[in-house]
N, C-alpha and C positions, 0 to 999 in steps of 0.2 A: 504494500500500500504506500502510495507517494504522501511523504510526511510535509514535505516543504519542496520549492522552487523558490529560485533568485537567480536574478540576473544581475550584470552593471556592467556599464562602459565605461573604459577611459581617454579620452582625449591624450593623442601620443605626445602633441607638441609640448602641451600642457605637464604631463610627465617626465620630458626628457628635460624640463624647464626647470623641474620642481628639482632632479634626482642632480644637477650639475648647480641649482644654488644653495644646496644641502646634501653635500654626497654620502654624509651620515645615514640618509633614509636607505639608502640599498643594505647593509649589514641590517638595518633597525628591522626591515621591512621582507628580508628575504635568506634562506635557512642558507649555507654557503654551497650548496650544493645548486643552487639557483642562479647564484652569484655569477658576473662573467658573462652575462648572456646578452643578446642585445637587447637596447633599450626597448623596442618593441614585443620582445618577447616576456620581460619584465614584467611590462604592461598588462601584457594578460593574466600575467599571473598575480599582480595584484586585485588586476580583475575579478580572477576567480576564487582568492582568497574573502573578498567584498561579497560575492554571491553565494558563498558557501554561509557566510556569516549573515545573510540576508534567510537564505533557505532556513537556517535554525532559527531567525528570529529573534538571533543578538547573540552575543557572545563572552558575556560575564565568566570572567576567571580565564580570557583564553587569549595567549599571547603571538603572536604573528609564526613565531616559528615554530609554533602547533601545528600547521596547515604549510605542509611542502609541498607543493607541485611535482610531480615525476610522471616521467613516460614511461610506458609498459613497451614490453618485448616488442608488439607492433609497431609504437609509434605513439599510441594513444595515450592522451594527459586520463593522470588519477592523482588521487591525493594519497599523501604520508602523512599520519595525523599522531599529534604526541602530544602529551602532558594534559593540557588542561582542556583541549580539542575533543582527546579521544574522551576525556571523562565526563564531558559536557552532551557528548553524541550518546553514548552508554545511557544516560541519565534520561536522556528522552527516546530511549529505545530502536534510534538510528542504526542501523548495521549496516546499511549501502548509502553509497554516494556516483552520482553519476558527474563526470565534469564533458563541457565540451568548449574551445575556446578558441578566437580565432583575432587577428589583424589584417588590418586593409587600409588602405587610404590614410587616412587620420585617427583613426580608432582601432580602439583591441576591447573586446567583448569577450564575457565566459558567460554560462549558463549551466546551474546547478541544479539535481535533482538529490534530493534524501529519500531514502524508503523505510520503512519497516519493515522486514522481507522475514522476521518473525526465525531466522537461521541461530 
């Protein structure tokens, strides 16, 4: 059963603006395993860290590097979740997480789904 859906876009110019007058935010904002990648790619995945945390509904107790980004053997974005992510998905019964995420033009979008799949 789908528990939550979230979306968000980020405006790249606007991020690549934000991440070069505060270079602080990429370590703040992203696990080191993320780190390195282009700004575009970043992008999304701040994205989809935003729609992940939209899908749940808020994110009380959950700090950015709870919510990694990683590609599966395919190619396909999933998330790596730790500390206070995974204890906060456990608490509302969350076991699945769908990500899909993507850039174009001027934007990078993710869109999240959570389930209950009762596993």
């Amino acid at each position: 059963m789908i528990a939550g859906i979230g979306v968000d876009v980020v405006d790249l110019a606007r991020f690549e603006r934000s991440v070069a007058r505060t270079p602080a935010l990429v370590p703040r904002l992203f696990a080191e395993s993320e780190r390195g990648l282009p700004p575009r790619s970043l992008a999304a995945r701040f994205a989809a860290k935003e729609a992940l945390i939209k899908a749940l509904g808020g994110s009380s107790g959950v700090r950015w590097h709870d919510m990694e980004v990683v590609r599966d053997e395919g190619g396909d974005p999933s998330f790596r979740l730790h500390g206070g992510m995974l204890d906060l998905m456990r608490a509302r019964g969350i076991d699945s997480v769908h990500l899909s995420m993507s850039h174009d033009g001027p934007v990078a979008c993710a869109f999240v789904v959570t389930e209950r799949t009762g596993r």
